[in-house]
C-alpha positions as CSV (number, residue, x, y, z in Angstrom):
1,X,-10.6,267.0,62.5
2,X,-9.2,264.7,59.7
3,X,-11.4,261.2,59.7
4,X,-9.2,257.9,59.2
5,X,-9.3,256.2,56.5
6,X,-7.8,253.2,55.0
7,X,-7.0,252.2,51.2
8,X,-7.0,248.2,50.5
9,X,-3.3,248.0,50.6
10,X,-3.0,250.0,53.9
11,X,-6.2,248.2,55.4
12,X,-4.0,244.7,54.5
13,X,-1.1,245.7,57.0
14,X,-3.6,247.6,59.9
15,X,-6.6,245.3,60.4
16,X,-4.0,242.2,60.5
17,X,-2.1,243.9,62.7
18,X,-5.1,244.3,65.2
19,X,-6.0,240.9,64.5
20,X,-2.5,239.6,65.6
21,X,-2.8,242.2,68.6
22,X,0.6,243.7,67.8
23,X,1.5,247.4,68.4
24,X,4.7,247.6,66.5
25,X,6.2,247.1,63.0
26,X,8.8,248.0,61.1
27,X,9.5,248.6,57.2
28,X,10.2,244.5,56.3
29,X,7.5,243.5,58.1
30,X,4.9,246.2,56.7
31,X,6.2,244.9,53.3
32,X,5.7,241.1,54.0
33,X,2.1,241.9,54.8
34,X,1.5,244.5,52.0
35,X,3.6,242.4,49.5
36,X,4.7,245.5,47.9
37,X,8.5,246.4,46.8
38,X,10.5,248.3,49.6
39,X,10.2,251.6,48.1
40,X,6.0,251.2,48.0
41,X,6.3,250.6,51.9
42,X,7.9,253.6,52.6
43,X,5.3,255.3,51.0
44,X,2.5,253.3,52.9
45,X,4.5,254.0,56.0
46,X,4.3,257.7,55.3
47,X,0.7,257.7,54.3
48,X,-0.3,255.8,57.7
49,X,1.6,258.2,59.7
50,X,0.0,261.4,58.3
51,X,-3.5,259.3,58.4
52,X,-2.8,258.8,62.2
53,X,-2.5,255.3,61.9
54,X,1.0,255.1,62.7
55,X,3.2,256.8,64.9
56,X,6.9,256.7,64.0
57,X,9.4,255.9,67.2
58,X,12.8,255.1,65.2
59,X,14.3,254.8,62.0
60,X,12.0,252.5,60.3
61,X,9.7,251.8,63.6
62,X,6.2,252.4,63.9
63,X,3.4,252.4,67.0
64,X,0.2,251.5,65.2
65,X,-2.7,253.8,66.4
66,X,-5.7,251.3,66.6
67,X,-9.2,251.3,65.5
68,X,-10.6,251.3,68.7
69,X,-9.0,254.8,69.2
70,X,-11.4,256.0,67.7
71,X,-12.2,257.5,63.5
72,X,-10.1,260.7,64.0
73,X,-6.5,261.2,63.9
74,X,-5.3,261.7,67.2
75,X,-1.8,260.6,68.3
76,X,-1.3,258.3,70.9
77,X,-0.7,261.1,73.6
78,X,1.2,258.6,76.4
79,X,4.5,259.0,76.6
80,X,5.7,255.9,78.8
81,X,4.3,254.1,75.6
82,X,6.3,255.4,73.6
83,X,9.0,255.7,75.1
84,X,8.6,252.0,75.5
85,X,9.2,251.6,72.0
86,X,11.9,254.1,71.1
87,X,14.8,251.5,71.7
88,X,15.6,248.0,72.8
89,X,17.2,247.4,75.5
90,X,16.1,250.4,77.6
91,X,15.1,251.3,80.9
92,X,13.2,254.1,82.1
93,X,15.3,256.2,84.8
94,X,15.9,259.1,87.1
95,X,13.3,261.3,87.6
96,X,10.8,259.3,85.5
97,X,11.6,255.6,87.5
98,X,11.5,257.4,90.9
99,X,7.8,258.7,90.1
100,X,6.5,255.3,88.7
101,X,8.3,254.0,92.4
102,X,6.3,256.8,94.6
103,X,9.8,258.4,95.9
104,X,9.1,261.7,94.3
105,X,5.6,263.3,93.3
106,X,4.6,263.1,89.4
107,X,6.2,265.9,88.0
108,X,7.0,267.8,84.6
109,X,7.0,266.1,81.2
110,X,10.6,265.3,80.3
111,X,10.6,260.9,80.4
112,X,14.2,260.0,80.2
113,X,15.1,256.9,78.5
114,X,18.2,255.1,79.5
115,X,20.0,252.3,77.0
116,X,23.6,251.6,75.9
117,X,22.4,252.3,72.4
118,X,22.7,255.2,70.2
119,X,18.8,256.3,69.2
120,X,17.3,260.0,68.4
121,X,13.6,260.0,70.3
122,X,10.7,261.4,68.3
123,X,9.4,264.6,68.8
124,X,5.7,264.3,70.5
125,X,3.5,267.2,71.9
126,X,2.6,265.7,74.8
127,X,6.0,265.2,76.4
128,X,9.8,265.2,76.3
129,X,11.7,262.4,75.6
130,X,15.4,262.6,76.6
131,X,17.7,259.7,76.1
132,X,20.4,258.6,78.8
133,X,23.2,256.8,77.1
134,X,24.9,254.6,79.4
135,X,28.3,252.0,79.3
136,X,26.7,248.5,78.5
137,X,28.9,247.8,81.7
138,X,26.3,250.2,83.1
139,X,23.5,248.7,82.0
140,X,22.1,247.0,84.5
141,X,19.1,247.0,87.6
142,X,16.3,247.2,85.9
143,X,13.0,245.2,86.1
144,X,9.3,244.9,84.3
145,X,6.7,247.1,85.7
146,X,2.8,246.9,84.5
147,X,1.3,250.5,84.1
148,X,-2.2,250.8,82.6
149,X,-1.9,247.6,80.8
150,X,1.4,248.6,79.3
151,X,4.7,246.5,80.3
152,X,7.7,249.0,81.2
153,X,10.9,248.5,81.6
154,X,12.0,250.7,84.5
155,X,15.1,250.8,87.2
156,X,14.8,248.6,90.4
157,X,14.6,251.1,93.6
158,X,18.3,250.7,94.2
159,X,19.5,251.6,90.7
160,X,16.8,254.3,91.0
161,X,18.3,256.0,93.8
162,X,22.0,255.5,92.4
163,X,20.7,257.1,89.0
164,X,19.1,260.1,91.0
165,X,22.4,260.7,93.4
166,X,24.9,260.3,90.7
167,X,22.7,262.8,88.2
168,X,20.5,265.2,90.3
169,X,20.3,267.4,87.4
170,X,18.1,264.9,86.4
171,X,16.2,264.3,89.3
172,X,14.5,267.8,90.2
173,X,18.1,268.6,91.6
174,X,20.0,268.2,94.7
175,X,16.7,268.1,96.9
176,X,14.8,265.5,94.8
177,X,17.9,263.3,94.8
178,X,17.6,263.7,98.6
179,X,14.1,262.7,98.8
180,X,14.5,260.1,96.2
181,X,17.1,258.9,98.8
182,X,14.9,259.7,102.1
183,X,11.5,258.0,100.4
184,X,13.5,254.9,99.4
185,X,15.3,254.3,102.4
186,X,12.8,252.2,104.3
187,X,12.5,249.8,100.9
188,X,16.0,249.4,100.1
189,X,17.6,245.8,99.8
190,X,20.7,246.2,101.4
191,X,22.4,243.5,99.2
192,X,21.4,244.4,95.8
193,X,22.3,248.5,96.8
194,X,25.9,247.0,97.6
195,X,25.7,244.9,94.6
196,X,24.6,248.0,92.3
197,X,27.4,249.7,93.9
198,X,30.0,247.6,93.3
199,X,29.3,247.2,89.8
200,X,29.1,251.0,88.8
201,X,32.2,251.7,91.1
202,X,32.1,255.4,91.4
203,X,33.8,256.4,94.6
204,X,32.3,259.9,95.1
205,X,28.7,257.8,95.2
206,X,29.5,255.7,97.7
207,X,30.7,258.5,99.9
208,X,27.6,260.7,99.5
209,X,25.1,258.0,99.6
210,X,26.7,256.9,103.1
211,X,26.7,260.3,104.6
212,X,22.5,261.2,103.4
213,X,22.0,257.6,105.1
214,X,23.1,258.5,108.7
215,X,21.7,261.7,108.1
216,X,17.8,260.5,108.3
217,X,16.8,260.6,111.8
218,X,14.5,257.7,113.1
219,X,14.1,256.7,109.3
220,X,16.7,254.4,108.8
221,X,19.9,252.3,110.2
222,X,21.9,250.7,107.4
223,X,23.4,248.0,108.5
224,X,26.8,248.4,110.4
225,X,29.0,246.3,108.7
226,X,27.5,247.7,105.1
227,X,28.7,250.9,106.6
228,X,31.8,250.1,107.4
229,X,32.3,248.5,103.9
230,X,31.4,252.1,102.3
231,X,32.9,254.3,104.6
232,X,35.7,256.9,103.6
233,X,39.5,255.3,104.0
234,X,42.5,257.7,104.5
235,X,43.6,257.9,100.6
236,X,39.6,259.1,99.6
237,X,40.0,262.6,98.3
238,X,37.1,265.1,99.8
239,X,34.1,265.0,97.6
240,X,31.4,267.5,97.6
241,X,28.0,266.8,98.0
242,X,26.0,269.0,95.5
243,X,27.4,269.8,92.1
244,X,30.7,271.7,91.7
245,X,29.2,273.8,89.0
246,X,26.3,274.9,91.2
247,X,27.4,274.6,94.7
248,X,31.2,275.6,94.4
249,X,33.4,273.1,96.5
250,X,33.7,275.2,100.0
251,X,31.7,274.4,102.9
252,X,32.4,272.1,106.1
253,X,34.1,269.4,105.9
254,X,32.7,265.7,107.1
255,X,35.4,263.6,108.4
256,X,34.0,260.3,108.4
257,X,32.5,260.6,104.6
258,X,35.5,262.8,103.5
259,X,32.4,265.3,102.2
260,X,32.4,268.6,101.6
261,X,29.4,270.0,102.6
262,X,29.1,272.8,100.1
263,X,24.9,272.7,99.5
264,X,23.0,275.3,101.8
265,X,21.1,273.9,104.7
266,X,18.3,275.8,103.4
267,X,18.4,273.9,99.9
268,X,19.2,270.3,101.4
269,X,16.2,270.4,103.8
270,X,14.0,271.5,101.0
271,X,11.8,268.1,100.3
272,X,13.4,266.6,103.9
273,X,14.3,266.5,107.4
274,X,18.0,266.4,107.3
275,X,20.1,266.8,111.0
């Protein structure tokens, strides 16, 4: 195993760093501290990297690796921190926000990354990192979260189950978007979920999300006038409630959602007791 090490230059820009306590840094900053042309810190850049110093999360962006790490090159292997770095603003969603929340169990290594910007994650071994581009209209319901001493920036519940109903693809599929749904249920702020609502304003949601709410027995009663806010008007077209491309759009029709049940009982009950 390759043992750091550090030449003058290099030690200049890593042991002030540490001595700041900052994590990041990026090409005209690593030249202030080296005092070196632009084209020298690229080079020290490099060299860092392939010394395990640094970790590159962006054009130009860098996770310093720090001493206390240890003397051998060994990537940091957590992937909410990095992915914490990859762009600004972000917010970790979907599948990734509903683990850090409890509504679904941990599960696979693919960390998706949701921001209005245009950004290419870096490849790491120890995960998948899968960006979420999103409308800056879009952008919003999010909130700070700590995780082993690292600050995250991570979808409220609400947006949470939104994110999960509107995608399941990204959620573990149509059943983890149910129990996304059924486990946030009892912590849901009614206001903010209308408020989250109204902002995205995608019909089909509000349709689906009503009917999985009266579908929980003895877990939940939304209240009746935010149902009746939500509820399906004559001119709402039918929507279904599982993917077109992997449900098909047949199966019973659900008069006071205007939902076409086309997901197999079987599949929907999965994670959940649905009636």
């Amino acid at each position: 195993m390759q043992v750091r090490s550090l030449s003058p230059t290099e030690a200049k820009v890593v042991l002030s760093m540490e001595a700041e306590g900052l994590d990041e840094i990026a090409l005209p900053e690593l030249r202030r501290r080296a005092r070196v042309s632009p084209g020298f810190a690229a080079k020290i850049a490099s060299d860092l990297v392939r010394k395990g110093w640094l970790q590159r999360t962006g054009r130009g962006r860098y996770l310093l690796n720090p001493s206390r790490r240890g003397p051998e090159a060994i990537p940091d292997s957590d992937p909410l921190r990095l992915a914490s770095r990859v762009v600004h603003p972000y917010y970790l969603g979907y599948s990734t926000a509903a683990e850090l929340h409890g509504l679904l169990p941990q599960a696979g290594r693919v960390y998706y990354i949701v921001t209005p910007e245009r950004r290419t994650p870096p490849t790491i071994a120890s995960a998948e990192l899968r960006m979420v581009r999103v409308l800056p209209t879009r952008f919003f319901g999010f909130r700070p979260l700590e995780r082993r001493g690292e600050r995250l920036s991570v979808s409220d519940v609400e947006r949470t189950l939104l994110d999960c109903l509107a995608r399941p693809e990204l959620s573990g599929g149509i059943g983890g978007a149910v129990k996304v749904v059924h486990s946030a249920a009892p912590r849901l702020v009614w206001r903010r979920l209308g408020s989250h609502l109204d902002r995205l304003r995608i019909r089909s949601l509000e349709l689906r999300l009503g009917f999985l709410l009266e579908s929980f027995p003895d877990r939940i009663h939304p209240p009746a006038d935010w149902l009746e806010r939500y509820r399906a008007r004559a001119a709402d077209p039918f929507v279904p409630l599982g993917p077109p491309g992997e449900f098909g759009r047949r199966g019973p029709h659900d008069a006071r959602w205007h939902l076409i049940r086309n997901v197999p009982e079987a599949q929907l009950r999965a994670e959940v007791d649905i009636r």
